[in-house]
Structures are given as structure tokens and as C-alpha cells.
VMD Tcl script that builds the backbone (N, CA, C; Angstrom):
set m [mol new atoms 234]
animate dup $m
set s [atomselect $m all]
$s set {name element resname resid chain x y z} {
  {N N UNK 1 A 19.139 27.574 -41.598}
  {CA C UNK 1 A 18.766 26.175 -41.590}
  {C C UNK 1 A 19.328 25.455 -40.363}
  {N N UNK 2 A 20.675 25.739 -39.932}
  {CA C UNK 2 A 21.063 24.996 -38.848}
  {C C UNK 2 A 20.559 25.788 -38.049}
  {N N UNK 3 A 20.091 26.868 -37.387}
  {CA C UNK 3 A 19.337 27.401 -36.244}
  {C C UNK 3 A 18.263 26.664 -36.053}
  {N N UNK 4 A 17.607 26.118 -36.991}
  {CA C UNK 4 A 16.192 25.132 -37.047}
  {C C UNK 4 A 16.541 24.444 -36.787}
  {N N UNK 5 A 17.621 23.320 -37.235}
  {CA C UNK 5 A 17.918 22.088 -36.642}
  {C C UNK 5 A 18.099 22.006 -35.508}
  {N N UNK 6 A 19.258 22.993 -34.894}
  {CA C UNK 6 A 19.191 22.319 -33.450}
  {C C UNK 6 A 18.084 23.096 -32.404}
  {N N UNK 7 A 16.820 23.914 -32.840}
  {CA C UNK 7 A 16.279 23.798 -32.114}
  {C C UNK 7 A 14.839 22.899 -32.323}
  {N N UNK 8 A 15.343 22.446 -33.378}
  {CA C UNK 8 A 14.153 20.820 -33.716}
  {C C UNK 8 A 14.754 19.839 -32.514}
  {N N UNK 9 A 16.413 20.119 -32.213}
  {CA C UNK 9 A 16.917 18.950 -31.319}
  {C C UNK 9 A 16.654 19.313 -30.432}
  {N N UNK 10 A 16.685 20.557 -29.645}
  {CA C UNK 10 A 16.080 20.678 -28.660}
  {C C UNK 10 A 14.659 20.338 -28.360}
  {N N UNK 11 A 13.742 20.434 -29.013}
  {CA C UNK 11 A 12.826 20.369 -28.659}
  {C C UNK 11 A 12.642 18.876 -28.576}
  {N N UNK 12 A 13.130 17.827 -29.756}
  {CA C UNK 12 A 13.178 17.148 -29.484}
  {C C UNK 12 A 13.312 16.494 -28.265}
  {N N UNK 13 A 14.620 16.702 -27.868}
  {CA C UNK 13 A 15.308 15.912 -26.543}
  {C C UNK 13 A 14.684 16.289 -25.606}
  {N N UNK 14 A 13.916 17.566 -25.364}
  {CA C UNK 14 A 13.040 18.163 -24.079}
  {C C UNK 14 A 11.969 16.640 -24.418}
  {N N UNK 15 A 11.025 16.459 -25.159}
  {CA C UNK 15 A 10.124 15.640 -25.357}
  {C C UNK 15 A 10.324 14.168 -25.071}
  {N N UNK 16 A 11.510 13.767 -25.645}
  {CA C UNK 16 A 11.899 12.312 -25.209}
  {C C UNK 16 A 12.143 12.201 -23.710}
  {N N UNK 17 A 12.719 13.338 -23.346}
  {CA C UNK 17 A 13.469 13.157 -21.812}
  {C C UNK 17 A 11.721 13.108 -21.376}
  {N N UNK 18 A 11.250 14.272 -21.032}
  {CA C UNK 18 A 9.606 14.154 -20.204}
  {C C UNK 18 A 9.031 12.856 -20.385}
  {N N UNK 19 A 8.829 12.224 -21.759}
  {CA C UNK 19 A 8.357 11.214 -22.003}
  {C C UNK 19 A 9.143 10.022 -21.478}
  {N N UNK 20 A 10.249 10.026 -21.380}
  {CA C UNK 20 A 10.957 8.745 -20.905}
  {C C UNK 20 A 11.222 8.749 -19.218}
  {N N UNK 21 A 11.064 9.886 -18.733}
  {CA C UNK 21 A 10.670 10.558 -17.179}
  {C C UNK 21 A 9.288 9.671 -16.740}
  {N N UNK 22 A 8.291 9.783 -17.302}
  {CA C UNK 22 A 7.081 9.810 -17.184}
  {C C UNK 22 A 6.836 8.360 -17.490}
  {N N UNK 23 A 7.517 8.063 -18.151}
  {CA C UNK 23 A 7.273 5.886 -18.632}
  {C C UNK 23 A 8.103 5.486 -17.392}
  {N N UNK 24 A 9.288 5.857 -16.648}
  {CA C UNK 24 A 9.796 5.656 -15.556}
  {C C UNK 24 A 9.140 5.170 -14.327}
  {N N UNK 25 A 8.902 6.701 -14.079}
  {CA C UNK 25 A 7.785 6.946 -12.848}
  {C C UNK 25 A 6.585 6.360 -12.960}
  {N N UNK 26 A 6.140 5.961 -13.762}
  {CA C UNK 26 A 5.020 4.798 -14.083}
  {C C UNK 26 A 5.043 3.155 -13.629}
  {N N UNK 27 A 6.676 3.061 -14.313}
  {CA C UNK 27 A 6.573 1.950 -14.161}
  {C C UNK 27 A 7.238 1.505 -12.418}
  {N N UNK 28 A 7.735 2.666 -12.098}
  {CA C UNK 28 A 8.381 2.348 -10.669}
  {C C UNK 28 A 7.172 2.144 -9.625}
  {N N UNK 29 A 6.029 3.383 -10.047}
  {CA C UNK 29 A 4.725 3.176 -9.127}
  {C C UNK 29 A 4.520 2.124 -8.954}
  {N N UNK 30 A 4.307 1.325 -10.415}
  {CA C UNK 30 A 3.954 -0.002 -10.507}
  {C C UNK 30 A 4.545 -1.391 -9.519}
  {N N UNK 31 A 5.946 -1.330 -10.054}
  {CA C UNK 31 A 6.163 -1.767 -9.399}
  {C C UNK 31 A 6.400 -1.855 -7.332}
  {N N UNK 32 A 6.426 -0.533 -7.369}
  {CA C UNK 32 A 6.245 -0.781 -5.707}
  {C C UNK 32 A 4.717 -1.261 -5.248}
  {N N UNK 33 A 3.423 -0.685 -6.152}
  {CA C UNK 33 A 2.830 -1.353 -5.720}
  {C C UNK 33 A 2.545 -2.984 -5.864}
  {N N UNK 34 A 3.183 -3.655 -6.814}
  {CA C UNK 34 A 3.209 -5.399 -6.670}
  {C C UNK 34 A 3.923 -5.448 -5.889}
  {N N UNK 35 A 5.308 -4.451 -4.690}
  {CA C UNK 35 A 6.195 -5.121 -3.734}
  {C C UNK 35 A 5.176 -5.026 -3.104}
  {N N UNK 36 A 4.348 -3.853 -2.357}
  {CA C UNK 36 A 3.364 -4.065 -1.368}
  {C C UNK 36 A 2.797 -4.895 -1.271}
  {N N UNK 37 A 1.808 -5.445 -2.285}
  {CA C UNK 37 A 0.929 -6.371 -2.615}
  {C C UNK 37 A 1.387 -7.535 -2.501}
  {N N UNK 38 A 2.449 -8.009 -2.701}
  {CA C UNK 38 A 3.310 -8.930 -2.636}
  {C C UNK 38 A 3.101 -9.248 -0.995}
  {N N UNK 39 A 4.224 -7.929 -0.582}
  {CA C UNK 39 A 4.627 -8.408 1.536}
  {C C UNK 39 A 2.834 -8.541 1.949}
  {N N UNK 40 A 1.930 -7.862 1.646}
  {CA C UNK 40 A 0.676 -7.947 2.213}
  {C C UNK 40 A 0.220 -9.550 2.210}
  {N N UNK 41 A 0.240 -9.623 1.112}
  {CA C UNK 41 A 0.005 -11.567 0.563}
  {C C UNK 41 A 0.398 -12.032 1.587}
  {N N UNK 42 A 1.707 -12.121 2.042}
  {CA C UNK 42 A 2.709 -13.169 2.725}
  {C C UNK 42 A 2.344 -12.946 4.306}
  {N N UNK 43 A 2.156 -11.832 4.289}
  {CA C UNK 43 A 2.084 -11.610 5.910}
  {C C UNK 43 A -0.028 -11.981 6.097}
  {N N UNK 44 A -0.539 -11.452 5.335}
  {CA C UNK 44 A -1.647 -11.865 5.302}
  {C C UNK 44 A -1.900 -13.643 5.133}
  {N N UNK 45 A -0.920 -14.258 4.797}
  {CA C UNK 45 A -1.204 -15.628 4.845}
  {C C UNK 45 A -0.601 -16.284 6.598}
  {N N UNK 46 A -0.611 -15.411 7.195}
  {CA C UNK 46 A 0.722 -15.509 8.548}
  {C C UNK 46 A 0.030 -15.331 10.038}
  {N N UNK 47 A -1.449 -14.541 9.060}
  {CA C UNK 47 A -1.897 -14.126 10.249}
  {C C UNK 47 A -2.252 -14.645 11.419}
  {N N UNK 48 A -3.101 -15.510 10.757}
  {CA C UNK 48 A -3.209 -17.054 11.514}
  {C C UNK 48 A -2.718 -17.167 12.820}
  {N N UNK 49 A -1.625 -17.545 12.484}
  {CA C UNK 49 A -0.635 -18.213 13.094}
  {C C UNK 49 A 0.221 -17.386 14.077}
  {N N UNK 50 A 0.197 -15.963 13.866}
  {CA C UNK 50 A 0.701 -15.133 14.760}
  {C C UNK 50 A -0.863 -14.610 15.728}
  {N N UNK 51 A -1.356 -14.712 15.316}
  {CA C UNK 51 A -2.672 -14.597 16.035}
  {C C UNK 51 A -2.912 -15.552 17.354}
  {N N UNK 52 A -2.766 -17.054 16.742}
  {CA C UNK 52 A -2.789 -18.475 17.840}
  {C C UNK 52 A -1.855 -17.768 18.344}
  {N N UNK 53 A -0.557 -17.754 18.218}
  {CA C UNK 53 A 0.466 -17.402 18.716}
  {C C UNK 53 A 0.497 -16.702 19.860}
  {N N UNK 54 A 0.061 -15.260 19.159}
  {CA C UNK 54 A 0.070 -14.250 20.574}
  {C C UNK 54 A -0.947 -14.730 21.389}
  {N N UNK 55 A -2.186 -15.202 21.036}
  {CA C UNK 55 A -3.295 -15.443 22.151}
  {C C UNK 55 A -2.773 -16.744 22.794}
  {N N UNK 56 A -1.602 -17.405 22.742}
  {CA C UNK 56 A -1.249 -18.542 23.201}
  {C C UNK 56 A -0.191 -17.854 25.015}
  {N N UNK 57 A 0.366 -17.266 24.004}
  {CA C UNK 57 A 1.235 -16.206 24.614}
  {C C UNK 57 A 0.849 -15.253 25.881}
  {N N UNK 58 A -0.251 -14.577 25.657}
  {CA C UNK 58 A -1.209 -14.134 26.987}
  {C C UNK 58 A -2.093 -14.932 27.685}
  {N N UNK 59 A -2.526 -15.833 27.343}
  {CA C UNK 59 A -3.105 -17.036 28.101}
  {C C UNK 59 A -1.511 -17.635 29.456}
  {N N UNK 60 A -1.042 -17.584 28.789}
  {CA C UNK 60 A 0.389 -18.511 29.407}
  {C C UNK 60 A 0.835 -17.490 30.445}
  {N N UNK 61 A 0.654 -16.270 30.076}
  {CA C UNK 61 A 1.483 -15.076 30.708}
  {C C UNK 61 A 0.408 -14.921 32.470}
  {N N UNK 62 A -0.942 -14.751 31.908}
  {CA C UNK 62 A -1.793 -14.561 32.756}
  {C C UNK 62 A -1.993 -16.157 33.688}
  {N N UNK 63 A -1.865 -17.096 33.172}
  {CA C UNK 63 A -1.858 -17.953 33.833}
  {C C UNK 63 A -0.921 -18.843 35.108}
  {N N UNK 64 A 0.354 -17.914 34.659}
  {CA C UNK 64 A 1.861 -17.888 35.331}
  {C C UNK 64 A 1.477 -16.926 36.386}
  {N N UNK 65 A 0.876 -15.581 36.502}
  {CA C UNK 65 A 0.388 -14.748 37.477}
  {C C UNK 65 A -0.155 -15.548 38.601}
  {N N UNK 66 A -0.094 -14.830 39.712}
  {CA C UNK 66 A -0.672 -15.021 41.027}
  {C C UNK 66 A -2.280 -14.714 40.901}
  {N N UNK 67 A -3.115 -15.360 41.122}
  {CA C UNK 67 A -4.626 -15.166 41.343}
  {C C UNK 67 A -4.684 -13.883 41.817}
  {N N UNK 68 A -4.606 -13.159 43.083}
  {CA C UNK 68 A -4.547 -11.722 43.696}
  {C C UNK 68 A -3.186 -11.219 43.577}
  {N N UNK 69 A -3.541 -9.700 44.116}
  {CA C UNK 69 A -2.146 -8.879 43.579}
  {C C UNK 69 A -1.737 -8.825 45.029}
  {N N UNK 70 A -0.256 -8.079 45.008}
  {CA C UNK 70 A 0.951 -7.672 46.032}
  {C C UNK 70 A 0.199 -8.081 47.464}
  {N N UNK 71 A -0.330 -7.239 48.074}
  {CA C UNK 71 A -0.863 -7.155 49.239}
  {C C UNK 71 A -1.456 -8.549 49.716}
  {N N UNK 72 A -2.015 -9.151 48.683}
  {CA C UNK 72 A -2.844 -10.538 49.515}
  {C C UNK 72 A -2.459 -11.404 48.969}
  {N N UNK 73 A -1.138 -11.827 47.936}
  {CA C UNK 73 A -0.613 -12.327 47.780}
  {C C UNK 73 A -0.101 -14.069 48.838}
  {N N UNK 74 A 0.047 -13.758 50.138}
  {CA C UNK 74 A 0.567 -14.005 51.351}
  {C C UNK 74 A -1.322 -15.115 51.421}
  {N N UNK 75 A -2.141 -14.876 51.071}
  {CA C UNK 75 A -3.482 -15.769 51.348}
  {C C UNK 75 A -3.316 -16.938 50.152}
  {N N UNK 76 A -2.571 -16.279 48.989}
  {CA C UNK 76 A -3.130 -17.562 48.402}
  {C C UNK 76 A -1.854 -19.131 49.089}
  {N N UNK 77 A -0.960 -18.452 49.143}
  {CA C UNK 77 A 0.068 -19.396 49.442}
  {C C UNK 77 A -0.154 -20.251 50.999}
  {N N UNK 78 A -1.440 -19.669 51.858}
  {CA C UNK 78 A -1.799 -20.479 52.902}
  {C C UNK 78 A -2.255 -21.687 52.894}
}
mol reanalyze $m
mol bondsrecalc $m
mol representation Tube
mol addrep $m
């Protein structure tokens, strides 16, 4: 009779552990995917604005440049 019992407990505890493994890893998926979903939201509401941004940014950059390069440089300043 006790040889049955504890391998009713074993089997038991094999079953709870897999099962409580498996409700884990479920719920961790889960949750990383609402963190993703989450940073995507935020940065997706951002875009905007880093967008003006950078195109503000290369406008300014190219516009600070010299009209011609190295060599003829020396014409525009005549």
C-alpha cells in the first residue's frame, strides 16, 4: 500500500510541476508580449516628431555646406 502511495506522489508532483511549468511560461510569453506592445505604442506615438526632427536636422546640415566641393570651393567665396 505505501509503494502505491508514494508513487501516486510521484506521479502526482511530476504533473503539478509540468502543469505549473507550462501556466508559467504562458503567462511570461504573455506578458513580454504587452512589454513589446507597450514600447511599440510609445515609440510609435514619437514618430512624428523624430521624423520632423531628423529631416530638420539634414536640411540644416546640408544647408551649413558649401554649394561646391574642395577644389572650387575658392569660386564661391569670390
Amino acid at each position: 500500500f505505501i509503494e502505491n502511495r508514494d508513487f501516486a506522489t510521484a506521479i502526482a508532483t511530476q504533473v503539478l510541476l509540468a502543469a505549473h511549468m507550462l501556466f508559467v511560461n504562458v503567462l511570461l510569453i504573455n506578458l513580454l508580449i504587452a512589454m513589446f506592445s507597450f514600447t511599440f505604442d510609445s515609440v510609435q506615438s514619437q514618430t512624428d516628431l523624430v521624423w520632423r526632427y531628423d529631416r530638420y536636422a539634414l536640411i540644416r546640415e546640408y544647408f551649413d555646406r558649401p554649394p561646391l566641393f574642395p577644389p572650387f570651393i575658392i569660386l564661391t567665396h569670390v
